[in-house]
Structure formats: structure tokens, C-alpha cells
PADOMI-258871 format. One record per atom (N, C-alpha, C): residue in one letter; x, y, z. Coordinates in steps of 0.2 Angstrom, whole numbers, plus 2048, in hexadecimal, padded with zeros to 3 digits. Layout:
BEGIN
aXYZ;...
//
This chain:
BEGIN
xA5B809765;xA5D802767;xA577FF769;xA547FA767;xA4E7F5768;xA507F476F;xA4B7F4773;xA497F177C;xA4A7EB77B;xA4D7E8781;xA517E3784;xA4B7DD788;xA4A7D8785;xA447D4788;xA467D378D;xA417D1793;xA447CE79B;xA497C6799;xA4F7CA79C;xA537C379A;xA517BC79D;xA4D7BA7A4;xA497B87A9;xA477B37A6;xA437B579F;xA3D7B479D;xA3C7AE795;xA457AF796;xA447AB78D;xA467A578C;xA477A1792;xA4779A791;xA43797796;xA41792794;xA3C78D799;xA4178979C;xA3E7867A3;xA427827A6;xA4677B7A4;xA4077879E;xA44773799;xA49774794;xA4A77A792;xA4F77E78E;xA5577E794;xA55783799;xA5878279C;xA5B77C79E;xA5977979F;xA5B7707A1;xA6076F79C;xA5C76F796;xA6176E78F;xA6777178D;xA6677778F;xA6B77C78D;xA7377C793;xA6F77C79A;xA7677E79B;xA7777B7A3;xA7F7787A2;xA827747A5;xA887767AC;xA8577D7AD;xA877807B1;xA8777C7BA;xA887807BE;xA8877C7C6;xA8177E7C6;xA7C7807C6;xA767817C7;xA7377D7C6;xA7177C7BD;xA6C7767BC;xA7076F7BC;xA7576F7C1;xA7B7677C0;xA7A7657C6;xA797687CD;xA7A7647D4;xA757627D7;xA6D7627D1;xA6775F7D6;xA6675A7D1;xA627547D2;xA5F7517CE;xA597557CB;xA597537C4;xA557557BF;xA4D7597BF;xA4C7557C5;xA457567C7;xA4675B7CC;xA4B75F7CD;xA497647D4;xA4976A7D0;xA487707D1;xA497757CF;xA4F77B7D4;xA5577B7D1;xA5977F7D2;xA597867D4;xA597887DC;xA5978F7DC;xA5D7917E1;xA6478E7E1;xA6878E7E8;xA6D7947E5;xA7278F7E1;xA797957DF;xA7579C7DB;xA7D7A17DA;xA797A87D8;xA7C7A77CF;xA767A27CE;xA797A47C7;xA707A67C3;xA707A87BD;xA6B7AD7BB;xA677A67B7;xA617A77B8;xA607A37B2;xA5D7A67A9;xA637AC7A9;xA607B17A4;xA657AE79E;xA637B1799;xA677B1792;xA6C7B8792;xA727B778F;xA777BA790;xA767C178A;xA787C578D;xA767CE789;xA7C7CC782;xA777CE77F;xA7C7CD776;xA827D1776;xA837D6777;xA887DA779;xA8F7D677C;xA8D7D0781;xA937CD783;xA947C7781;xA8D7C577D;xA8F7BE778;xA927C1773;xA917C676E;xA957C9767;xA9C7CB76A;xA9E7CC771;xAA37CE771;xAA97CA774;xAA47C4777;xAA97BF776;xAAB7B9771;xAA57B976C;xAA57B5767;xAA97B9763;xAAA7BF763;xAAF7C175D;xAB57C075F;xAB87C1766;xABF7BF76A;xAC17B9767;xABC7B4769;xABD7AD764;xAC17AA75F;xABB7AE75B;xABA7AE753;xAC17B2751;xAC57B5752;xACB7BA753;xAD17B7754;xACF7B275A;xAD37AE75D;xAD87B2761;xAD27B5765;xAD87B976A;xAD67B9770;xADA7B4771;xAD87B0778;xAE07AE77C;xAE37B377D;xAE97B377F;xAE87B7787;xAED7B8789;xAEE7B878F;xAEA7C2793;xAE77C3798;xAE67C979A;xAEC7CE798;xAE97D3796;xAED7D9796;xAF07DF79D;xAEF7E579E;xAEF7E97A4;xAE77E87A7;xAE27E77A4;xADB7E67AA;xAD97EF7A7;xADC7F47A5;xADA7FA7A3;xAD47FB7A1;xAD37F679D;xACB7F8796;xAC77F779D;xAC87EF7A2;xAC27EF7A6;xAC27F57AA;xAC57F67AE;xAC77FA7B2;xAC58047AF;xAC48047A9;xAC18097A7;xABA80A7A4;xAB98027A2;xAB080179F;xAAD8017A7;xAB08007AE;xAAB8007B2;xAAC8067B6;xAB180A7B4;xAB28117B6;xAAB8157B4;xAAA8147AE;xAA28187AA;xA9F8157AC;xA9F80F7AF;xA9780C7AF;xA9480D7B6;xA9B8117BA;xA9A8127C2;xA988197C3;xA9B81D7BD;xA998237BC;xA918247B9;xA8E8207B6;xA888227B2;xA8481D7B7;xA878197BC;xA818167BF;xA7F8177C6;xA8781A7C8;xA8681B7D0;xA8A8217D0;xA8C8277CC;xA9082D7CC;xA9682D7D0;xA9A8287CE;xA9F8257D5;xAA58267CE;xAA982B7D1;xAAE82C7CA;xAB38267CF;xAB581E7CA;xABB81D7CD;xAC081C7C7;xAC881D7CE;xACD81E7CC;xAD08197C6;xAD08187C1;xAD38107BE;xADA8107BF;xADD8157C1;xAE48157C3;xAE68127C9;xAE080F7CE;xAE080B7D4;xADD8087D4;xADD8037CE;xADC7FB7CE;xADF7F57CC;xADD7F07CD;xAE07EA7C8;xADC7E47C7;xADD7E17C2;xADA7DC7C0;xADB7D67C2;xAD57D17C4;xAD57CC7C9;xAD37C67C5;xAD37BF7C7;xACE7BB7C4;xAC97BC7C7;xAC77BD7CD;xABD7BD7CD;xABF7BF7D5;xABA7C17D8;xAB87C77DE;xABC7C27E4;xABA7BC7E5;xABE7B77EB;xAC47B77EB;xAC77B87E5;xACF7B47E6;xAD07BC7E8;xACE7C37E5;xAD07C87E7;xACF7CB7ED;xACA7C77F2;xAC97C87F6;xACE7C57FC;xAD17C17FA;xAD67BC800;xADF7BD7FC;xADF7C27F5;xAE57C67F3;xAE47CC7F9;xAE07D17F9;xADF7D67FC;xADF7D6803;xADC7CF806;xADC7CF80D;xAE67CE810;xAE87CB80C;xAEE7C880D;xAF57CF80B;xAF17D4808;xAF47DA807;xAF57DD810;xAEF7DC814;xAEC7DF819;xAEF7DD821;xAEE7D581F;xAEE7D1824;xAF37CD826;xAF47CA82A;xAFA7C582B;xAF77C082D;xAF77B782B;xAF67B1830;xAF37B4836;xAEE7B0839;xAEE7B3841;xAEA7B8841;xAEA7BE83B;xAE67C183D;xADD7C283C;xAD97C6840;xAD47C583E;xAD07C883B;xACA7C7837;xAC67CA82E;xABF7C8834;xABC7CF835;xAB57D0836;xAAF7CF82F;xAA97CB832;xAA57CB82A;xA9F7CC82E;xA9A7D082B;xA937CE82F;xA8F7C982B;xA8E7C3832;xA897BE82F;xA817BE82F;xA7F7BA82E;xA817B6829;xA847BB821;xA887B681D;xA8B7B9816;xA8D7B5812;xA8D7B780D;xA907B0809;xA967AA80A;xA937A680B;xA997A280C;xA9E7A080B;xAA27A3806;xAAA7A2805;xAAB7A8808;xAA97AD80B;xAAD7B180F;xAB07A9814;xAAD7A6817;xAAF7A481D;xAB579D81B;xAB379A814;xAB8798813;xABD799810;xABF79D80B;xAC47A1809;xAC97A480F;xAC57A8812;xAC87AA81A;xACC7A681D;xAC87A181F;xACB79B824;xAD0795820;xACF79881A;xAD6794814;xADE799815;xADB7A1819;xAE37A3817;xAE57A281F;xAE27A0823;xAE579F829;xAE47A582C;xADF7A982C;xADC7AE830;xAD57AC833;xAD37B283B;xACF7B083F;xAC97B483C;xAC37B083C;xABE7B583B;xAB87B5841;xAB87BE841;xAB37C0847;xAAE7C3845;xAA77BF845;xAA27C1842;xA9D7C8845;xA9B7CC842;xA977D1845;xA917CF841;xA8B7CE846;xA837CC843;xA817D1840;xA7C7D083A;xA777D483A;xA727D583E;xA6F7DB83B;xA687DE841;xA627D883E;xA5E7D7842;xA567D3840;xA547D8838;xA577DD838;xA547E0831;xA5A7E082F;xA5E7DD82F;xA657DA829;xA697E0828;xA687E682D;xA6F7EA82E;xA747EB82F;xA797ED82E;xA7F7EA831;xA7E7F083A;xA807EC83D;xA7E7EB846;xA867F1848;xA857F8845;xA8B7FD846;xA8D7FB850;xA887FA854;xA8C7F885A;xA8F7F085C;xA8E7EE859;xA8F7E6859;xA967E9855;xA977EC84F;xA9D7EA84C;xAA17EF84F;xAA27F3854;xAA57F8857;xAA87F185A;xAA57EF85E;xAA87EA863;xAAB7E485F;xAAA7E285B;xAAE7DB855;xAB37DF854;xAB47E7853;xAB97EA851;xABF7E8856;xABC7EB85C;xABE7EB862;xAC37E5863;xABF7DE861;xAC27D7864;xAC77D685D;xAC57D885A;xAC77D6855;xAD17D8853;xAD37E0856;xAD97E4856;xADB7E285D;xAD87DF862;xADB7DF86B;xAE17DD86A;xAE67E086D;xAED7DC870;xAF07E0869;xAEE7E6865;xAF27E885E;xAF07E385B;xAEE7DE858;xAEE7DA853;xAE87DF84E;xAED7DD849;xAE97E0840;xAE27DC83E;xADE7E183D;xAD77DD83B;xAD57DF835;xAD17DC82F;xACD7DD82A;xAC67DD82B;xAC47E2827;xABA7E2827;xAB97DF820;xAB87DA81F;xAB47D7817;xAAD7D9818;xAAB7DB814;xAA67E0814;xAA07DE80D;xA9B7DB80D;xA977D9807;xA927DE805;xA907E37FF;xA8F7E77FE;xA8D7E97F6;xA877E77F4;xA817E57FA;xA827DD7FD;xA7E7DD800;xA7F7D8805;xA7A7D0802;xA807CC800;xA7E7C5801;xA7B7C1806;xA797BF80A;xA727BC806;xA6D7C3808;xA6C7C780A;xA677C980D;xA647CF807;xA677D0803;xA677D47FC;xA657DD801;xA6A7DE808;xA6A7E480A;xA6D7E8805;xA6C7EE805;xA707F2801;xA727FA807;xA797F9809;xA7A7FE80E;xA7980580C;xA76807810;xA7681180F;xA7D812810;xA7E81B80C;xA8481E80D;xA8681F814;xA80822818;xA8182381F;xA8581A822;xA84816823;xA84810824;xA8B810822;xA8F80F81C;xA9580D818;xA9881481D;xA9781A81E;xA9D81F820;xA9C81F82A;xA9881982B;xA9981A833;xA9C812832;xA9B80E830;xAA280A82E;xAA980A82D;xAAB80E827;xAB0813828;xAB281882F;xAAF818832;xAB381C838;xAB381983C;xAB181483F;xAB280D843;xAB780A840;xAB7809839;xABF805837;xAC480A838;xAC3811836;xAC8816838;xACC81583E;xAC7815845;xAC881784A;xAC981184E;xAC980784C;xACC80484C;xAD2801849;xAD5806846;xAD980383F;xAD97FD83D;xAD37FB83B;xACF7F5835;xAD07F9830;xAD17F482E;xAD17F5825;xACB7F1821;xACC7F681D;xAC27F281B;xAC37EF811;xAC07EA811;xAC37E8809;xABA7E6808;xAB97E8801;xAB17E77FF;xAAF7E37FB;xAAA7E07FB;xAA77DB7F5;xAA17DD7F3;xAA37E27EE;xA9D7E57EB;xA9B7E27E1;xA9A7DD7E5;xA987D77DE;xA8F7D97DC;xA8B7D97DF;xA867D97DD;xA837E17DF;xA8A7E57DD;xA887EC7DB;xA827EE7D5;xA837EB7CF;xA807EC7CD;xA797EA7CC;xA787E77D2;xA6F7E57D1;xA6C7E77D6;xA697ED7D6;xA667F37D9;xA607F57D8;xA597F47DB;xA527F57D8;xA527FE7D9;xA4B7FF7D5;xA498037D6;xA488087DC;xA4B80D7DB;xA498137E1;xA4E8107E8;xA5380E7E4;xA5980B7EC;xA6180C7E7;xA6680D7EB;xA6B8117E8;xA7080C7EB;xA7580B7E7;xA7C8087E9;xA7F80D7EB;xA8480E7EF;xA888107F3;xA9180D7F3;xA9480C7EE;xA9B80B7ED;xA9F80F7F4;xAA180A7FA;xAA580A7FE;xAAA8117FD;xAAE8117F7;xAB38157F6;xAB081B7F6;xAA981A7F4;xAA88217F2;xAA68277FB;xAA48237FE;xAA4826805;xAAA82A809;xAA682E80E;xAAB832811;xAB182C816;xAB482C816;xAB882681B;xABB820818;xAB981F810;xABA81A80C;xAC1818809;xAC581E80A;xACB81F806;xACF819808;xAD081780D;xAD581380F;xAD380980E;xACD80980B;xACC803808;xACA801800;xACA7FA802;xACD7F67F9;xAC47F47F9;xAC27F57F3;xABC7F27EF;xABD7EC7EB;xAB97E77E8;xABA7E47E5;xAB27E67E2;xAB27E27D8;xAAC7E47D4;xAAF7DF7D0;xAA77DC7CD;xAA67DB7C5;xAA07DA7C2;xAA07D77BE;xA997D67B9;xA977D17BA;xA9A7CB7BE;xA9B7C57BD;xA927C47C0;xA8F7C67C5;xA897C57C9;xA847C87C4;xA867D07C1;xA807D57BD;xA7D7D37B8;xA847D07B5;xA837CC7AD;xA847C67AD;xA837C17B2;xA827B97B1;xA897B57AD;xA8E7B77B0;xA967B77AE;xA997B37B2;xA967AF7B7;xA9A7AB7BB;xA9F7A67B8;xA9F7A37B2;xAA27A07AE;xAA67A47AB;xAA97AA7AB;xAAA7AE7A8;xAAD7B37AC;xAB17B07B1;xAB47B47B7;xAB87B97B7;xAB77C07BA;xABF7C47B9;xABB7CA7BF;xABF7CB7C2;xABD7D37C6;xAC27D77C6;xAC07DD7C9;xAC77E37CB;xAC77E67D3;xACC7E67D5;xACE7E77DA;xACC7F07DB;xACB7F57DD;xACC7FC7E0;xACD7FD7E4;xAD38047E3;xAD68067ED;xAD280B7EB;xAD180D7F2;xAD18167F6;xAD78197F2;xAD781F7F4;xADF8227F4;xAE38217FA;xAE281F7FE;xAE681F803;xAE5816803;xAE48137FF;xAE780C7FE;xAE98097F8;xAEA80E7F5;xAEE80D7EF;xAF580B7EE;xAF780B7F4;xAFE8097F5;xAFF8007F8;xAF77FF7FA;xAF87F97FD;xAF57F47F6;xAF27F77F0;xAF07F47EB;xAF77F47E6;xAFC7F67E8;xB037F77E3;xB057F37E6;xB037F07EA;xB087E97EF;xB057E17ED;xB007E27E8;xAFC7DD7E6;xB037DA7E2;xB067D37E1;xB087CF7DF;xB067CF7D8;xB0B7D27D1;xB097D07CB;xB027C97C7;xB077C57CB;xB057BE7C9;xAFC7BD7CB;xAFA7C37D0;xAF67BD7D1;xAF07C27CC;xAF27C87C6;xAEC7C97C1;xAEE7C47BC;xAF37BF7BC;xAF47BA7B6;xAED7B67B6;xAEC7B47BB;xAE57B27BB;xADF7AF7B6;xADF7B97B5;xADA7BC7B2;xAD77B87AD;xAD37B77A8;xAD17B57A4;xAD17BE79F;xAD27BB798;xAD37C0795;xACC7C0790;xAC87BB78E;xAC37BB78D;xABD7BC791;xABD7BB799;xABA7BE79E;xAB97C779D;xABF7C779D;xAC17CF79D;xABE7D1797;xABF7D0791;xABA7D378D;xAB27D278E;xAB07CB791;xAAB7CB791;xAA87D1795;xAAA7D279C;xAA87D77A1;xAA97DE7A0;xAAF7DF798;xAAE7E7797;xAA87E7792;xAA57E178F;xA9F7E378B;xA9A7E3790;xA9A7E0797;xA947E179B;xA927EA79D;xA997EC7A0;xA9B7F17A1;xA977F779B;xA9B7F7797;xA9A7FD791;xA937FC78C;xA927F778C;xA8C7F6787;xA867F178A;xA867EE78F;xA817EA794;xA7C7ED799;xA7C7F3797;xA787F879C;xA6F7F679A;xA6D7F7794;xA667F6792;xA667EF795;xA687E9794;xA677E3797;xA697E279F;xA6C7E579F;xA6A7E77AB;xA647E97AA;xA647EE7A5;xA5A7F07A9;xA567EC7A9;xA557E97A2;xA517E57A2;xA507E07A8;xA577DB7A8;xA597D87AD;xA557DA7B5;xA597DF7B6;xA547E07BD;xA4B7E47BD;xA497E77B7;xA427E57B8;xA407DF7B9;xA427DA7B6;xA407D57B6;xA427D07BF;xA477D37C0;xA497D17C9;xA457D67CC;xA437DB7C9;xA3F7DD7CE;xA387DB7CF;xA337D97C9;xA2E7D67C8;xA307CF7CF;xA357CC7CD;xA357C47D0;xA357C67D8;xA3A7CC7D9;xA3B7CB7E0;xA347CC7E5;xA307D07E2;xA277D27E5;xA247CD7E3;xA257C87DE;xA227C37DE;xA227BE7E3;xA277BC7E4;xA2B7B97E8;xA267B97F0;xA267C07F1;xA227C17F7;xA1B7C07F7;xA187C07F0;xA0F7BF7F1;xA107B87F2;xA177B67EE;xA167AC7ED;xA167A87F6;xA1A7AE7F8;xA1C7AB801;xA157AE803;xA137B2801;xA0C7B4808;xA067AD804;xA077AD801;xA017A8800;xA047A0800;xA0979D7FF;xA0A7967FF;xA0E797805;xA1279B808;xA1879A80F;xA167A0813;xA1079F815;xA117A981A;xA137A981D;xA137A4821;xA1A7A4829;xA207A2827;xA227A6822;xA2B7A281E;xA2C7AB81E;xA307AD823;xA337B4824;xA367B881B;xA377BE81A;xA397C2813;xA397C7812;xA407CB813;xA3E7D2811;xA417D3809;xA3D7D6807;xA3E7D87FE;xA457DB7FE;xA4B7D97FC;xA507DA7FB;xA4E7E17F5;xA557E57F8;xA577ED7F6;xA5D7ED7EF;xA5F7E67F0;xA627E67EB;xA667DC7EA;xA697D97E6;xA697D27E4;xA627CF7E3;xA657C97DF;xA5E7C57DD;xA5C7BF7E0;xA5F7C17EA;xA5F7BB7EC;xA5B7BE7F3;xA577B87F4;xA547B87FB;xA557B4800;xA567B8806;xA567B580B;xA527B180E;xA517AB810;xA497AA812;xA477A7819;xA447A981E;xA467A8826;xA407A3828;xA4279C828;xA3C796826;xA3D79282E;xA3F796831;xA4079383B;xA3979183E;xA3279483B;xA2C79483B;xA2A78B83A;xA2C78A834;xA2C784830;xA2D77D837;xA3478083B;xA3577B840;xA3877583D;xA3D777838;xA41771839;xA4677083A;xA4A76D83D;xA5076E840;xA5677083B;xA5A77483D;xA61777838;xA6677583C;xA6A76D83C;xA7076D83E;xA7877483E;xA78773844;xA7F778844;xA8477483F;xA8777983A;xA8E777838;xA9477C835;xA9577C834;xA9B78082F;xA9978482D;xA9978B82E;xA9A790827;xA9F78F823;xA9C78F81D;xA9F791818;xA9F78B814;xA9B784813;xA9B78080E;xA9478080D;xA95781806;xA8C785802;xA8A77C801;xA8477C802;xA7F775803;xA79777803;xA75773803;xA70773800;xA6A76B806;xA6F76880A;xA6E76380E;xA6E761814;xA6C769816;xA6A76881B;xA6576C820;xA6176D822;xA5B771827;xA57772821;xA50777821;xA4D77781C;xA4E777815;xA5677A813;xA5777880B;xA5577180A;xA5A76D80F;xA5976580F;xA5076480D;xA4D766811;xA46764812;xA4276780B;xA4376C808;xA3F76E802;xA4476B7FC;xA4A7687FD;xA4E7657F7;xA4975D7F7;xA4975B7FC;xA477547FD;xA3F7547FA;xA3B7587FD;xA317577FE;xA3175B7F7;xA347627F7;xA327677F1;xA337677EC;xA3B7647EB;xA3E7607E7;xA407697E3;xA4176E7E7;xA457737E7;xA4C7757EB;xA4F7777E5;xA587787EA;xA5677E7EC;xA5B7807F2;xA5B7877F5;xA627867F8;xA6578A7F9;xA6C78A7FE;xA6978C806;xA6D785809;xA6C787810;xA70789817;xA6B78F81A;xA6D79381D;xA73795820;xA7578C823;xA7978C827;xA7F78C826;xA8178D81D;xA8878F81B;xA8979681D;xA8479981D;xA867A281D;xA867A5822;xA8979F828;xA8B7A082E;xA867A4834;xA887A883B;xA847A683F;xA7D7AB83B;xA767A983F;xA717AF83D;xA6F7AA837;xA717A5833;xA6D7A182D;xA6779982D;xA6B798836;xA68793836;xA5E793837;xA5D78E833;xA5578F833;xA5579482C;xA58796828;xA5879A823;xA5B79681C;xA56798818;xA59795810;xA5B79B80B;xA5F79C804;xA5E7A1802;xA5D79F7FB;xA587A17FB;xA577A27F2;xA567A67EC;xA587A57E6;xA5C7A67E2;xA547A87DC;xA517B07DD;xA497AE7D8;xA4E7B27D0;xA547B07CF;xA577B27C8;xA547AE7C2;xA4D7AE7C2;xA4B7A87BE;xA457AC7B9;xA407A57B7;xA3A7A77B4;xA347A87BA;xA317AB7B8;xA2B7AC7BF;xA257A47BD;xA287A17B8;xA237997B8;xA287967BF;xA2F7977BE;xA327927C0;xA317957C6;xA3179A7C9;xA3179F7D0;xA2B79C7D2;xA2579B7CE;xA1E79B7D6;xA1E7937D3;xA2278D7CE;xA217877D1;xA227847D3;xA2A7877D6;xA307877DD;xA2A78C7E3;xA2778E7E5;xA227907EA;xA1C78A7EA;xA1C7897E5;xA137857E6;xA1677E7E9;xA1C77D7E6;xA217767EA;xA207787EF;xA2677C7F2;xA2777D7F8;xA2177C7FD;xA1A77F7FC;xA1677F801;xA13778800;xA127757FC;xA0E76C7FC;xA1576A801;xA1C76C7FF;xA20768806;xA1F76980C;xA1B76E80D;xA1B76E815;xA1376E818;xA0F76C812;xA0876B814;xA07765817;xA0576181B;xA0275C81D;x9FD75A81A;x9FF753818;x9FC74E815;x9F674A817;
//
């Protein structure tokens, strides 16, 4: 089978303009360059173009089935990429990781009660949370974007007082900061959720983009892990946001609370999603690789770009996703306090490199506390488009 060109690489920034009408190249004006939301600016693996263009062509485009085919394409693809044999008898089919996220919380939780997250983190944790009428109690990351195991002893702690049931929403690997938790980490988790009766439900979307010489860790697969729900899809790995579907995973010892799932809410599904995702799954493995040589190349780029045009603009070379966090408090420009959880672009240094750079970034202060004075950006792109959005960025903050 012939090698898989860097996907990164094969349209130019005009093409792209041309081509595609998605939320990325649609919410800036024309002249900015888009690096905020997490969508790829790669060309789609043949595999899940020939498998959706036949579905079509077939005209079979009727309603989701059991979720089985996904549910068994990402069984092998978890087996051959992370030796994590899972159950397909403990799942089910979702439309995309969020709606499964606040199905499953509501399996766990009552109104009132409260869902620990470590901030900063992607922003609809906070408002999809705060839509079901639940309290959230944040536990910070470390200064090295770890999750703070004594801080979340105590979130556990405030979180259950008086007997109230609590949830751990858990992002893994970790949005924005592209952490990727060791197994040690994920089972001293699990024993503080044990030993709080927290219940822990996971968002393991950007599983599969994992550089070199660093390992994912599937939650369920840890000692302590039985008793919680996973969520997974192809949507982030294989640039499928338009093409949404996930799957839900118990433990074995929450297989009973994923039977309690509401039929109606895999109706959902997209059934065209769904095949798309099992050609991700079953035949999309050579274009991940490529794919992430090619994030890996960007992500150490990214860093020489910052040491020569931002040196005093904080970065640690993310372990895994194709997103960087970026700690621009150096910069000194003010970051209004606001809201977690509405993704923007308008205000603190995003605002200031959208306006002078004429580059988008998502800014800090949606991803709640620990973001402010932070942008995060998105180098899923072409390495022209990666160091023109650098060489911007420093003429914006150069004095004239």
C-alpha cells in the first residue's frame, strides 16, 4: 500500500478559503488567519471519503443501526494501538462526545448535584454542566498542567460534604494543555474517586493523537477504573467534526448504569457519521500516521517560531493533541474576567492578535480559572500557514 502524504500539507491557505465553509474559515474576516476552533486543516483519508461516497451512491442513508460495527472497529483499533482489549458489550452509540457527556452525567447525578473538572479545560464542559442544573467545583492544574492529585482530594472532599453525589468529568488527554496522563496518575485517581464515591465519566476524544515515544492510557484500562463511563470517537483523529457520532464505555462495574441510558437518546446518531468513523477506525490507521508526523513536525516548530518571534510567550510542547496552550501574561495585556465556557476570540490577548495580527486564537478565559492571560492555538495546519501566524503575531506586539 503506497505512503500517505502529510495531510497538513496539500492545500494552500487560498485553496482552503475556497474550499471549505466550515466554523473555522467562516468566523474571521478573510484577511485573518484561523487558528482558534479544533478543526484540522487536513484533507480527508480516502478510506472515509470512498466509504462515505458509496453510502450515498447506495442511498443508504437511513437511520443508525445498534452502534455494533463502531463499537467493534474501535475495539481493534484499541487493541492494535493501545492493547486495551474493550468490551463492545458495554457500549452504545451517541451523536458526538458532549451530548454523551451530559447523557451520562445525568445517569450519575441529580439537579443540585456537583461535577468536579480540572481548569483550565475545554469550555463546554462548563456550559453544558451549567445547562443541566449542576454545580461545578473546579480542581486547578499544576504550573506543569498536571492534574494537582491533593487539590482534587479536597474538590472531592467539598464536592460529596453533607452526602451529596458528585461527578469527576475527566478530559484525557487534556484540552487545552495537550497533557497526556500517566497510568500511575489515572489509578491514583481512581482511588480517591473510590474512596469519595465520585464517580468519574471521561472524555477521551483526542486519544488518538499521541506523538512519539508517549503512550495513551484509556481510563478503563487502569487498576480502579471499573466503576466508570468513557466516551471516544474519530471525530478530532480524523477531522470528522461535521460528521459527528461517538460511543459511550462502561467498566464492568458500570455496565449497569450505561443499561439505564434512555433508547432515544442513540436516535441521535447519524448513520452516515457512523460509517464514516468505522472507516476511520478499520482502515484510517496509515493517514493518523502520517497525520501526526506531520503534528509532530508542527508542534516543535511551533516552538523554534515562539523562541525567535515570542520568547517571553510561555509553551510546553504538548504529549499529545494538535493544540497549544499559550501563557502570553509576559505580553501585559489585560484579560477581562468572564464566563467560562463561551468560546471567543474577543477578548485579552486573543482580542489583541485578532485585531494587530490579524490572527484568530481562542481566548484563555473561556477554559475557565488558570486561562486568563492565555490563548490557545490550534498549529493543525500547513507549516507556511503555522510561521505566517508567528511572524504576525510578533510585528503585533513589536513597537513601532
Amino acid at each position: 500500500m503506497a505512503a500517505v502524504t502529510n495531510p497538513l500539507e496539500q492545500l494552500t491557505e487560498r485553496e482552503l478559503r475556497a474550499q471549505r465553509t466550515s466554523a473555522k474559515w467562516r468566523a474571521f474576516p478573510s484577511d485573518v488567519l484561523p487558528l482558534w476552533v479544533a478543526e484540522q486543516d487536513s484533507v480527508l483519508a480516502e478510506p472515509i471519503v470512498r466509504a462515505v461516497s458509496d453510502a450515498v451512491a447506495r442511498s443508504d442513508c437511513g437511520y443508525v443501526a445498534t452502534g455494533r460495527d463502531y463499537a467493534e472497529a474501535l475495539a481493534s483499533f484499541a487493541v492494535d494501538r493501545w492493547g486495551w482489549h474493550l468490551d463492545v458489550e458495554h457500549t452504545a452509540i451517541l451523536p458526538d462526545v458532549m451530548i454523551g457527556v451530559t447523557e451520562l452525567l445525568r445517569l450519575l447525578t441529580e439537579p443540585g448535584d456537583n461535577v468536579v473538572i480540572n481548569s483550565p479545560v475545554y469550555p463546554p464542559f462548563y456550559s453544558f454542566v451549567r445547562s443541566m442544573d449542576r454545580t461545578i467545583v473546579e480542581s486547578p492544574l499544576t504550573a506543569e498542567h498536571r492534574i494537582d492529585l491533593d487539590h482534587l482530594s479536597r474538590a472531592f472532599a467539598a464536592a460529596t460534604s453533607g452526602g451529596k453525589r458528585a461527578a469527576y468529568l475527566l478530559c484525557s488527554p487534556h484540552n487545552p494543555t495537550g497533557t497526556l496522563h500517566t497510568a500511575a496518575e489515572l489509578e491514583a485517581v481512581a482511588a480517591l474517586a473510590e474512596e469519595y464515591a465520585v464517580r468519574v465519566v471521561v472524555d477521551e476524544i483526542h486519544a488518538p493523537l499521541v506523538y512519539p515515544g508517549q503512550a495513551f492510557v484509556p481510563y478503563l484500562s487502569v487498576r480502579g477504573g471499573e466503576r466508570a463511563l468513557t466516551l471516544m470517537s474519530a471525530s478530532k483523529g480524523w477531522n470528522l467534526a461535521g460528521l459527528k457520532s461517538a460511543l459511550a464505555i462502561a467498566g464492568p462495574e458500570a455496565a449497569a448504569d450505561l443499561a439505564r441510558l434512555p433508547e432515544e437518546v442513540g436516535h441521535g446518531a447519524s448513520h452516515i457519521a457512523g460509517i464514516a468513523h468505522v472507516a476511520a477506525y478499520r482502515d484510517g490507521g496509515m493517514w493518523l500516521d502520517a497525520l501526526i508526523a506531520g503534528l509532530d513536525s508542527n508542534r516543535r516548530l511551533l516552538a523554534d517560531l515562539l523562541a525567535e518571534h515570542l520568547p517571553t510567550v510561555g509553551y510546553r510542547v504538548p504529549d499529545a493533541t494538535y493544540l497549544a496552550w499559550l501563557d502570553c501574561r509576559a505580553l501585559g495585556v489585560d484579560d477581562p474576567q468572564m464566563t467560562p465556557g463561551l468560546v471567543t476570540m474577543s477578548v485579552g490577548p486573543a482580542a489583541m492578535f485578532a485585531e494587530r495580527a490579524r490572527v484568530g486564537l481562542s481566548a484563555g478565559t473561556a477554559f475557565g480559572s488558570g486561562g486568563n492571560g492565555h490563548v490557545r492555538l490550534n498549529f493543525a495546519t500547513s507549516q507556511a500557514i503555522l510561521t505566517e501566524a508567528l511572524e504576525r503575531m510578533e510585528r503585533a506586539v513589536t513597537p513601532t
